[in-house]
py3Dmol code that shows the C-alpha trace and the ligand (Angstrom):
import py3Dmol

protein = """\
ATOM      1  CA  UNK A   1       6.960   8.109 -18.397  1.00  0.00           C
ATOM      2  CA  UNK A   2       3.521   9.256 -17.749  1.00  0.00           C
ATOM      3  CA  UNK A   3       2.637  12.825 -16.123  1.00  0.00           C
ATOM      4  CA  UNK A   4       1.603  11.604 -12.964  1.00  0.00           C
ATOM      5  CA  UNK A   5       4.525   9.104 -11.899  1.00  0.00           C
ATOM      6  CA  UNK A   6       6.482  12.104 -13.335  1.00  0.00           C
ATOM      7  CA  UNK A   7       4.978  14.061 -10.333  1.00  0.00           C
ATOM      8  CA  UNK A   8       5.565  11.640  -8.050  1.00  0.00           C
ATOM      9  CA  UNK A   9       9.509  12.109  -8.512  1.00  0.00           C
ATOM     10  CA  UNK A  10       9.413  15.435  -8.846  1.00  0.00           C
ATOM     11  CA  UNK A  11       7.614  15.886  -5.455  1.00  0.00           C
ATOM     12  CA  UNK A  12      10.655  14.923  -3.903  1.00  0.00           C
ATOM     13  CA  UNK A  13      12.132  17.696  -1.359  1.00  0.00           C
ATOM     14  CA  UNK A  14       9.055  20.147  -2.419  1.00  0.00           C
ATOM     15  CA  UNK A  15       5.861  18.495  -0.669  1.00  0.00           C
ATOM     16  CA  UNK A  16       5.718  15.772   1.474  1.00  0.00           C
ATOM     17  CA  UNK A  17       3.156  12.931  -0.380  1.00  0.00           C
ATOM     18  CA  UNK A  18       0.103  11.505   1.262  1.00  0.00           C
ATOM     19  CA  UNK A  19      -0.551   8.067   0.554  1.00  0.00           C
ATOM     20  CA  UNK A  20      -2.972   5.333   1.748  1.00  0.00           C
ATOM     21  CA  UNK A  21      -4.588   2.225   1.297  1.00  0.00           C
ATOM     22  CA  UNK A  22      -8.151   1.402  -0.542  1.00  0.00           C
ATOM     23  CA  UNK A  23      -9.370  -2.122  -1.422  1.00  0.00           C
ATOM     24  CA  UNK A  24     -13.026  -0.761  -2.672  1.00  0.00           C
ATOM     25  CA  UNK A  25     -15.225   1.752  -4.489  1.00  0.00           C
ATOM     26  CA  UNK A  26     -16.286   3.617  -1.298  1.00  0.00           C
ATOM     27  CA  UNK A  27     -12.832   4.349  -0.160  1.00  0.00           C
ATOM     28  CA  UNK A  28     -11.524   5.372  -3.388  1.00  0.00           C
ATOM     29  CA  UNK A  29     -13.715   7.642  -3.998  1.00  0.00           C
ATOM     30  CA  UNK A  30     -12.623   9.067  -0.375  1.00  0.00           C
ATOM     31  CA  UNK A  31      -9.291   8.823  -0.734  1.00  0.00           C
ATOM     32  CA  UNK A  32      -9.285  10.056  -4.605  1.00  0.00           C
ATOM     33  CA  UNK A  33      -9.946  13.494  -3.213  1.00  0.00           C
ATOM     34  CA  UNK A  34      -6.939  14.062  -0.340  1.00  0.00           C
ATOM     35  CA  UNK A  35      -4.422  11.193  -1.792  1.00  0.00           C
ATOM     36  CA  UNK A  36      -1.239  11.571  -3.692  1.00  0.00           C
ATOM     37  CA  UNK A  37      -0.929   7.651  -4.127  1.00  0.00           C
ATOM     38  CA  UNK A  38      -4.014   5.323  -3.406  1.00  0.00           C
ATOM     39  CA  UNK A  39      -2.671   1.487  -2.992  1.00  0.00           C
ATOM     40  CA  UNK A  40      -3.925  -1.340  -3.438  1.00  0.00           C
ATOM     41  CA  UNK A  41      -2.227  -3.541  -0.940  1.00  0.00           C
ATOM     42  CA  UNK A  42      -2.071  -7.499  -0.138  1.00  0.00           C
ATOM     43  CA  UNK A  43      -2.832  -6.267   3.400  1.00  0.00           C
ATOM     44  CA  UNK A  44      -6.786  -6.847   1.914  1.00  0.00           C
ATOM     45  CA  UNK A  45      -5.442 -10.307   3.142  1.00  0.00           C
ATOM     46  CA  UNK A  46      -5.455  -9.502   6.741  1.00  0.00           C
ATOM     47  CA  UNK A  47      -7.288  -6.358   6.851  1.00  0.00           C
ATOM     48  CA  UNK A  48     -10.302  -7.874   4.992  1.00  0.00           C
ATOM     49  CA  UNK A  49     -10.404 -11.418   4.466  1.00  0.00           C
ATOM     50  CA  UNK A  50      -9.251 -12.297   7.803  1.00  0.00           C
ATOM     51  CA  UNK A  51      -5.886 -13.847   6.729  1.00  0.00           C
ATOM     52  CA  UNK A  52      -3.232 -14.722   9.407  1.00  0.00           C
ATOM     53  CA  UNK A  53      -0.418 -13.477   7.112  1.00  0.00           C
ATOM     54  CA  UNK A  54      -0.525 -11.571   2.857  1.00  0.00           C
ATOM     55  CA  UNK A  55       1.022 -15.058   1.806  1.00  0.00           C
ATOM     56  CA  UNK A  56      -1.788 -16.547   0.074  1.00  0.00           C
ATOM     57  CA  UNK A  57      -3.584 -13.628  -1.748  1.00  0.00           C
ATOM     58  CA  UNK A  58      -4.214 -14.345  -5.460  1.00  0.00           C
ATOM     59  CA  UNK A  59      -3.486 -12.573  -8.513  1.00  0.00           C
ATOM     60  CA  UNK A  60      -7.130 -12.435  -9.147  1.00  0.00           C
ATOM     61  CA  UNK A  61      -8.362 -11.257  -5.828  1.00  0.00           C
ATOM     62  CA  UNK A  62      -5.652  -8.403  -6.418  1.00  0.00           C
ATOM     63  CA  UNK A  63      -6.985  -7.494 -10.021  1.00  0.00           C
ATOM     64  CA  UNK A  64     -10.881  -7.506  -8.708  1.00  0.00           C
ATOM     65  CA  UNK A  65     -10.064  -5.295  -5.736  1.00  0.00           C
ATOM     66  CA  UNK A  66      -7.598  -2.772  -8.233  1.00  0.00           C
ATOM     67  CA  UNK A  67     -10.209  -2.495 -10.788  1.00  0.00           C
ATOM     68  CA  UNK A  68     -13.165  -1.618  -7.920  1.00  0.00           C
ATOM     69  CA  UNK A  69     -10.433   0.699  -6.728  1.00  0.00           C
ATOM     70  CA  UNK A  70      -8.376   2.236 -10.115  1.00  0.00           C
ATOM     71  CA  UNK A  71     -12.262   3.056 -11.528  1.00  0.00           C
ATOM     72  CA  UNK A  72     -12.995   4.929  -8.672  1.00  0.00           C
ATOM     73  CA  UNK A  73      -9.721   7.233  -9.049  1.00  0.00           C
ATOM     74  CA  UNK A  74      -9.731  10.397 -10.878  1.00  0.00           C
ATOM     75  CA  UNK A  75      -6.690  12.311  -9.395  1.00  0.00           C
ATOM     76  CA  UNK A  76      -4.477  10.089  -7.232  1.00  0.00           C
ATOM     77  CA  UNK A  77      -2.264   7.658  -8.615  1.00  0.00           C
ATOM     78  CA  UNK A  78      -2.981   4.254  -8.485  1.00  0.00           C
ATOM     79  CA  UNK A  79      -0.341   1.391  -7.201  1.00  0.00           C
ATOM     80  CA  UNK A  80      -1.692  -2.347  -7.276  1.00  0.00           C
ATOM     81  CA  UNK A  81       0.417  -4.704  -4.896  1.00  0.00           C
ATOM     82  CA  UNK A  82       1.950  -7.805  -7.110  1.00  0.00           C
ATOM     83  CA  UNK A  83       0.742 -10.640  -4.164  1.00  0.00           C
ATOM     84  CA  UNK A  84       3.710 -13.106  -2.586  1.00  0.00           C
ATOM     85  CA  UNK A  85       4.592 -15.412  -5.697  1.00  0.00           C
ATOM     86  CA  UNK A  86       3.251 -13.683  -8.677  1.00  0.00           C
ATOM     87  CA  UNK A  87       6.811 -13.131  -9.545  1.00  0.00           C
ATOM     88  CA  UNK A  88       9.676 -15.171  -8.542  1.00  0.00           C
ATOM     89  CA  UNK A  89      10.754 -15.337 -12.320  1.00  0.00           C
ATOM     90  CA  UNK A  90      11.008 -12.950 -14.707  1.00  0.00           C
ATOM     91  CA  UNK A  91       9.314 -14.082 -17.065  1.00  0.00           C
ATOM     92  CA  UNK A  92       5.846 -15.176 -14.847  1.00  0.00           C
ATOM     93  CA  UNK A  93       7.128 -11.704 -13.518  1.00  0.00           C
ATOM     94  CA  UNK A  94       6.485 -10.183 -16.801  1.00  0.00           C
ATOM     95  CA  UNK A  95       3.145 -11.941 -17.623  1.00  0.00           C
ATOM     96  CA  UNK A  96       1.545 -11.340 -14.492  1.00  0.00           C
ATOM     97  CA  UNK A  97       2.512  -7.347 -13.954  1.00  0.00           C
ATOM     98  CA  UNK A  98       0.836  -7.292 -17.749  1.00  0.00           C
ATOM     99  CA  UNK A  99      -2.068  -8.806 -16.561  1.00  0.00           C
ATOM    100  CA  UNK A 100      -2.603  -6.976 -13.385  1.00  0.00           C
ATOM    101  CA  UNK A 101      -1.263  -3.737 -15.570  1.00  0.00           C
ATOM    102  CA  UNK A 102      -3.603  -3.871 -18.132  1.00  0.00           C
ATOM    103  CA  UNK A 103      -7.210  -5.288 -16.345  1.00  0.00           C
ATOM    104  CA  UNK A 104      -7.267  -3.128 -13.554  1.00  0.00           C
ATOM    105  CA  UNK A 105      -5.605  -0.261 -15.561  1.00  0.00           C
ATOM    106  CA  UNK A 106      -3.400   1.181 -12.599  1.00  0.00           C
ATOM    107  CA  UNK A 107      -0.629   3.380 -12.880  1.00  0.00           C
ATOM    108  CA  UNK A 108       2.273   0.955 -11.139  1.00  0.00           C
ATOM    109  CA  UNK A 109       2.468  -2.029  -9.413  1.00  0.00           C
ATOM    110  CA  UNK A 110       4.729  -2.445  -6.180  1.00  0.00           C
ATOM    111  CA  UNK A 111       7.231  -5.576  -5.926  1.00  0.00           C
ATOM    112  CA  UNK A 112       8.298  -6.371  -1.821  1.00  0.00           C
ATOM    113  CA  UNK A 113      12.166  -6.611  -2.661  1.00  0.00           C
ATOM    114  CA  UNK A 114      13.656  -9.903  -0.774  1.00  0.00           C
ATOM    115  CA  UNK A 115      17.245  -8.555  -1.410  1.00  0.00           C
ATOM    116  CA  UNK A 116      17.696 -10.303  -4.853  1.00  0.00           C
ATOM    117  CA  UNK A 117      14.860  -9.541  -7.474  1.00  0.00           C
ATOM    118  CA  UNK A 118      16.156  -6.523  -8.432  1.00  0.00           C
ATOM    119  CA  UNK A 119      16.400  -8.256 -12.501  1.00  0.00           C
ATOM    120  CA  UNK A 120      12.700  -8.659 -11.867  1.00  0.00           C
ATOM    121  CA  UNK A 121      11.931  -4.985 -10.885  1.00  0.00           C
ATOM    122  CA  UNK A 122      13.887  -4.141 -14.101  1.00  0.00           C
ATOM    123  CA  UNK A 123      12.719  -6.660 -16.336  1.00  0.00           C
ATOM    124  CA  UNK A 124       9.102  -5.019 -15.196  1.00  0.00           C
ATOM    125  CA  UNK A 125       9.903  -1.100 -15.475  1.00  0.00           C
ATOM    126  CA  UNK A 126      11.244  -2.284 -19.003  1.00  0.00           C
ATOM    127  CA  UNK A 127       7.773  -3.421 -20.113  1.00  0.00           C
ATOM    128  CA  UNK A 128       6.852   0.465 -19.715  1.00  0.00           C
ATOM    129  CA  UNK A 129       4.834  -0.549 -16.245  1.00  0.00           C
ATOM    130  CA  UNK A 130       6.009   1.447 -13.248  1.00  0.00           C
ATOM    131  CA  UNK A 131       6.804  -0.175 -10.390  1.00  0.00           C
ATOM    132  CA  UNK A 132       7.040   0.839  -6.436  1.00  0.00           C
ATOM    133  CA  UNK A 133       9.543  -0.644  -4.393  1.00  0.00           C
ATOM    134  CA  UNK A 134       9.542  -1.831  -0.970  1.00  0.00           C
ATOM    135  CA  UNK A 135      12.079  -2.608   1.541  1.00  0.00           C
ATOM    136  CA  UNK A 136      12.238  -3.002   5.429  1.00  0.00           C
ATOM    137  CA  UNK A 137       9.718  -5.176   7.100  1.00  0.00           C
ATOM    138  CA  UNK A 138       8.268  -7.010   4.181  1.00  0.00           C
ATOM    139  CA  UNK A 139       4.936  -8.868   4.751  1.00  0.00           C
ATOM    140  CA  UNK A 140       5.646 -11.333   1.576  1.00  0.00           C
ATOM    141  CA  UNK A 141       9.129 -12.564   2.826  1.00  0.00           C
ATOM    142  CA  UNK A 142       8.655 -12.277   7.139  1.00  0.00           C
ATOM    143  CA  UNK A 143       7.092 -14.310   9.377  1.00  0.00           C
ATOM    144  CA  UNK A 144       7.724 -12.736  12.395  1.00  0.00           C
ATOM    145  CA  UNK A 145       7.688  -9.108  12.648  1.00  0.00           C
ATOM    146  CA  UNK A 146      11.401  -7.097  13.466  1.00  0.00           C
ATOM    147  CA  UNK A 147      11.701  -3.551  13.424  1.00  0.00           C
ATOM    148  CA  UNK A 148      14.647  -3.422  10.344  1.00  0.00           C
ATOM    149  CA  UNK A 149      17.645  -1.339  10.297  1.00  0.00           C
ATOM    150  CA  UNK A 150      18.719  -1.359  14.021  1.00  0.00           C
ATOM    151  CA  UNK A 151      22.164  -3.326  13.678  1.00  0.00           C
ATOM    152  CA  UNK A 152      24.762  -1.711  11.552  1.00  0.00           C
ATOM    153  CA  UNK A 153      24.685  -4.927   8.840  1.00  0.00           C
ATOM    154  CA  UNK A 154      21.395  -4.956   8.609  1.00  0.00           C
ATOM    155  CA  UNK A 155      21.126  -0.566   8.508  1.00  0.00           C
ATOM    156  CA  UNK A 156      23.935  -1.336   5.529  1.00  0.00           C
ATOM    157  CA  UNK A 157      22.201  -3.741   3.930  1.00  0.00           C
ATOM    158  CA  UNK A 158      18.908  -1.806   3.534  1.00  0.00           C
ATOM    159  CA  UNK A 159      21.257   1.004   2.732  1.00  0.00           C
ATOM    160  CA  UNK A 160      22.006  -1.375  -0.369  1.00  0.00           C
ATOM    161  CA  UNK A 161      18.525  -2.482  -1.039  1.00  0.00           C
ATOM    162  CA  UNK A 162      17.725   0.853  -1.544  1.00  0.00           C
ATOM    163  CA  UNK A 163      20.238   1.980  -3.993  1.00  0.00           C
ATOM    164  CA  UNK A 164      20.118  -1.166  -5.715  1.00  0.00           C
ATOM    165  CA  UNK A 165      15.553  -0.524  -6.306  1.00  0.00           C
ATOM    166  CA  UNK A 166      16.725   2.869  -7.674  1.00  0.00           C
ATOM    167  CA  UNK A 167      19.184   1.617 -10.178  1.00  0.00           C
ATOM    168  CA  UNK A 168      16.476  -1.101 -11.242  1.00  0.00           C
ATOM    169  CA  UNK A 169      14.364   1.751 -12.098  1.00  0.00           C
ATOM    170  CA  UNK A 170      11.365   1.994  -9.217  1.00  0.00           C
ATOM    171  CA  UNK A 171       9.831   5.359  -8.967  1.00  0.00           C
ATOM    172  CA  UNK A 172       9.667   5.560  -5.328  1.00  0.00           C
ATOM    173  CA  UNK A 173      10.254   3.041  -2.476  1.00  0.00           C
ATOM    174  CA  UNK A 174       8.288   2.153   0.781  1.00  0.00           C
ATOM    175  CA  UNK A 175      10.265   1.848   3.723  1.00  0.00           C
ATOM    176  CA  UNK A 176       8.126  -0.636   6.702  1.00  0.00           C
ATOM    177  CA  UNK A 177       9.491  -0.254   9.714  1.00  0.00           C
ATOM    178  CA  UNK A 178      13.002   1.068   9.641  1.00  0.00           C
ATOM    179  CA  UNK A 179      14.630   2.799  12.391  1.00  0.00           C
ATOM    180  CA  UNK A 180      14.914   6.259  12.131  1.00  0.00           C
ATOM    181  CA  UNK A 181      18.094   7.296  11.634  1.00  0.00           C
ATOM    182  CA  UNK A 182      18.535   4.925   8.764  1.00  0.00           C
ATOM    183  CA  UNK A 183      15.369   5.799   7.105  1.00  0.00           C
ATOM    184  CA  UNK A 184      16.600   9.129   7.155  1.00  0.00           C
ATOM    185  CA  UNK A 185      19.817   8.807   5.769  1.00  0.00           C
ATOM    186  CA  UNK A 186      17.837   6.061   2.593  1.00  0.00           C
ATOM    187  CA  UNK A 187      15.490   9.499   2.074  1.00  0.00           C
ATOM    188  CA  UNK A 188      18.781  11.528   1.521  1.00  0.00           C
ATOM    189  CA  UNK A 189      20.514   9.239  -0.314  1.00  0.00           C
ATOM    190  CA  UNK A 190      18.148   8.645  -3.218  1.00  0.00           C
ATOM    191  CA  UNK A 191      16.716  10.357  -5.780  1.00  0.00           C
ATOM    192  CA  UNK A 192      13.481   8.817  -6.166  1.00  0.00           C
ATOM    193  CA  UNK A 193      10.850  10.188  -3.094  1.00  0.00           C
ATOM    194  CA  UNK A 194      10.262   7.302  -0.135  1.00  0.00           C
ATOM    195  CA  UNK A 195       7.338   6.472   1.388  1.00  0.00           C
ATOM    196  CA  UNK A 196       6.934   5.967   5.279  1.00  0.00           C
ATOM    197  CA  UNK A 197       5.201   3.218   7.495  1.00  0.00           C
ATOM    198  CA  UNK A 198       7.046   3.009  10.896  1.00  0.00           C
ATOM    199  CA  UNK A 199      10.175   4.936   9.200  1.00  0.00           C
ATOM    200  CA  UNK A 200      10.079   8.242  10.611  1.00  0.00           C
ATOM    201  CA  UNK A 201       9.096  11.873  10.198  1.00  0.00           C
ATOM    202  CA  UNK A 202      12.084  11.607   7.606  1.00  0.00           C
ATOM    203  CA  UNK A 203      10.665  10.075   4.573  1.00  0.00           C
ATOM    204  CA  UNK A 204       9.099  11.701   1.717  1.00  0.00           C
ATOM    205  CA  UNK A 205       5.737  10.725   2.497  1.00  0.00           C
ATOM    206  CA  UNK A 206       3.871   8.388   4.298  1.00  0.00           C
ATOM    207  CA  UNK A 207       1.199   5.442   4.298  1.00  0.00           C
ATOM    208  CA  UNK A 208      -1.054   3.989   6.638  1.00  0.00           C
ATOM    209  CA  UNK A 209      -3.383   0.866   5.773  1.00  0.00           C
ATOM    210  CA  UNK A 210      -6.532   2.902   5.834  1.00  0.00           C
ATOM    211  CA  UNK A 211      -8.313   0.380   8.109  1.00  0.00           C
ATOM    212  CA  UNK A 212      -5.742   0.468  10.576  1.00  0.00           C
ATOM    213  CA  UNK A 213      -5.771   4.800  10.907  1.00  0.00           C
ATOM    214  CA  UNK A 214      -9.822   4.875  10.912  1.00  0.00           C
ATOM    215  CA  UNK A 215      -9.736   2.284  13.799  1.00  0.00           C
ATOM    216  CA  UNK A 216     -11.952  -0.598  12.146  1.00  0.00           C
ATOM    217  CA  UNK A 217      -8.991  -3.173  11.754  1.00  0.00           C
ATOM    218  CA  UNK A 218      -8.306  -3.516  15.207  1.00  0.00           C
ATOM    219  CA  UNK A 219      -4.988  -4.019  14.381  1.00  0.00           C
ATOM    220  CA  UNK A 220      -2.779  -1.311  15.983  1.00  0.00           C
ATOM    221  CA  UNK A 221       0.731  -1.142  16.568  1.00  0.00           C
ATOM    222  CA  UNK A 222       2.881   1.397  17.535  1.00  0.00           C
ATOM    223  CA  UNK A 223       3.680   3.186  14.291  1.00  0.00           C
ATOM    224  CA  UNK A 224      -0.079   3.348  13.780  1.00  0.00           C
ATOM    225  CA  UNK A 225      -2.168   6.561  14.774  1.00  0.00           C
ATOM    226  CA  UNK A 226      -5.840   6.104  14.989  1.00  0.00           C
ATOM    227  CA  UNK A 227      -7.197   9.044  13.463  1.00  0.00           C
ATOM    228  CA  UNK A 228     -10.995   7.721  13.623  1.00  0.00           C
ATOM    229  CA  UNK A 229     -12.305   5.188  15.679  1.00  0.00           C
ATOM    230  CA  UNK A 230     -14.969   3.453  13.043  1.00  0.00           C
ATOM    231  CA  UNK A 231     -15.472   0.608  14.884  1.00  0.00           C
ATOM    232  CA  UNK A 232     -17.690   2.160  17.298  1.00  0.00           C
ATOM    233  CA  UNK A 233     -19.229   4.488  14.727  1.00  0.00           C
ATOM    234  CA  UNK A 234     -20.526   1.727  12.981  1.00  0.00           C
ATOM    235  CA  UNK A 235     -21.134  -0.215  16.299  1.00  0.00           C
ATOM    236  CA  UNK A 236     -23.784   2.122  17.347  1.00  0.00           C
ATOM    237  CA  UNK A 237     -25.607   2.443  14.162  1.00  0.00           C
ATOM    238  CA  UNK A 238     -25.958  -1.340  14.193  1.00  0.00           C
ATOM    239  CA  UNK A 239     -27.711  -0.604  17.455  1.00  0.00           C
ATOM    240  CA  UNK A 240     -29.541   1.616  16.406  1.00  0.00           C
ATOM    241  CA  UNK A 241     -31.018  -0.440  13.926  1.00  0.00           C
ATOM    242  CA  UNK A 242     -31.239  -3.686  16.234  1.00  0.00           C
ATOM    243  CA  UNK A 243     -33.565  -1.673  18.490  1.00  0.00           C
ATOM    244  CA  UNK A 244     -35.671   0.287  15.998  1.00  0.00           C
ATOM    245  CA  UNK A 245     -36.149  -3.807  13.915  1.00  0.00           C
ATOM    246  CA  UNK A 246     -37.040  -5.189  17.951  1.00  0.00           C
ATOM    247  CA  UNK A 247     -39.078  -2.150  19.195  1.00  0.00           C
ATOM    248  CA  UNK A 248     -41.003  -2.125  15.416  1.00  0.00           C
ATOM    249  CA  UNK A 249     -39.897   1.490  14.666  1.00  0.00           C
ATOM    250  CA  UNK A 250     -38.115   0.653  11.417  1.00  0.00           C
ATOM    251  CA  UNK A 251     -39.644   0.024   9.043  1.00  0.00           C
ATOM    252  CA  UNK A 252     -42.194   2.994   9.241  1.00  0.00           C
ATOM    253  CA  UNK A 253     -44.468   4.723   6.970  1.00  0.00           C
ATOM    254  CA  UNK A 254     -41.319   6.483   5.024  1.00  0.00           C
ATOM    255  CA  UNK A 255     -39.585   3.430   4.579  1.00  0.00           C
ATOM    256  CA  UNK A 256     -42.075   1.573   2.855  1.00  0.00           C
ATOM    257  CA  UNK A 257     -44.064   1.437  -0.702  1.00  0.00           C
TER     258      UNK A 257
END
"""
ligand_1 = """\
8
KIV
O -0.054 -4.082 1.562
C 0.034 -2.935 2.019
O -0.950 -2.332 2.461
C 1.347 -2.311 2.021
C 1.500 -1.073 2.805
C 1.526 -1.389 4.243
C 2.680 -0.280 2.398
O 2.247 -2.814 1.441
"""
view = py3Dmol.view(width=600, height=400)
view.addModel(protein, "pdb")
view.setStyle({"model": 0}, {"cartoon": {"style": "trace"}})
view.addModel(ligand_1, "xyz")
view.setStyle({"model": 1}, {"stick": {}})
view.zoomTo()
view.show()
């Protein structure tokens, strides 16, 4: 296994792993130099392309955006999303995770788990790619979003979930929106380190969708902290600019050849 998933594990109950989400160059370089894990999520769907839902992202838009991303990483480790129905076999499992592997040159891949692929994750980890898990609220396989976790069958069924990504081989896990005290007792239970998004203080680390926490998404629910508010940033440099093209300030005698 290579050094830096290797560091990923052994993170686990030493240092708590910061993890976000880049789709381009000028993010990654950002993120490369504060980041544990950078990912590469489907939420580009939404976030950037406007998408109502991360259903219909393609393979390819997934392996443009990872290499943009992967070749703008020097440190942090780099996790490409597989997108909703790149892998509902193994064996179009195997080909695409190879494809998205090898041309954007990442260090894992992430599979949402829908409570039965776990012969996919494994048939992937066996190709020698890594592979992040993810269980909870996931995007691929909801329509509607439910906090996860809160009735006992459902708390023992991600209890399951969890055990059953580990056994399949992932290296970590993300846990979307699970109540706490289940979330807490997933973090205990496994080996491998979990990763955080509306599922407590508990977990091992955490992730945010970067677009969301720098307040230029404008989508913000309640496990989302807006640690920037880039919207307006960029709002009134746009004005800025509007006035000084209108008022014949820009451009001046600097600007031009
Ligand atoms: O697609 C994504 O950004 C994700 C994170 C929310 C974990 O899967």
């Amino acid at each position: 296994m290579k050094k830096k998933i290797l560091n990923i594990i052994k993170s686990k109950n030493k240092k708590k792993l910061v993890c976000l989400t880049a789709y381009s160059k000028p993010f990654a370089k950002i993120l490369d130099k504060h980041c544990d894990i950078v990912l590469v999520g489907d939420s580009l769907a939404t976030a950037m392309y406007g998408m109502k839902n991360t259903h219909d992202v393609s393979l390819d838009t997934m392996i443009k955006h990872g290499i943009s991303v992967k070749s703008n990483l020097s440190n942090a480790t780099c996790v490409v999303d597989m997108p909703a129905n790149s892998y509902n076999s193994v064996k179009q499992a195997k080909k695409n995770a190879k494809l998205l592997f090898n041309k954007t040159k990442c260090d894992a891949v992430k599979i949402e788990c829908n409570g039965k692929n776990y012969n996919i994750i494994k048939s992937i980890v066996g190709l020698g790619i890594p592979v992040m898990g993810h269980i909870g609220f996931t995007p691929q396989y909801f329509k509607k979003f439910k906090v996860q976790g809160v009735s006992k069958k459902n708390a023992f069924k991600l209890m399951e979930q969890a055990r059953k990504n580990q056994e399949a081989g992932v290296f970590s896990i993300v846990l979307e929106c699970i109540n706490e005290p289940i979330a807490k007792q997933i973090t205990e239970k496994l080996k491998i380190p979990t990763i955080g998004i509306g599922a407590s203080i508990h977990c091992d680390g955490q992730i945010l969708v970067t677009d969301d926490m720098l307040g230029l998404s404008g989508f913000y629910p309640k496990f989302v902290k807006k640690f920037a508010n880039l919207n307006n940033i960029i709002e009134l440099g746009i004005e800025k600019y509007k006035k000084a093209v209108l008022n014949r300030s820009f451009p001046n005698k600097k600007n031009i050849f």
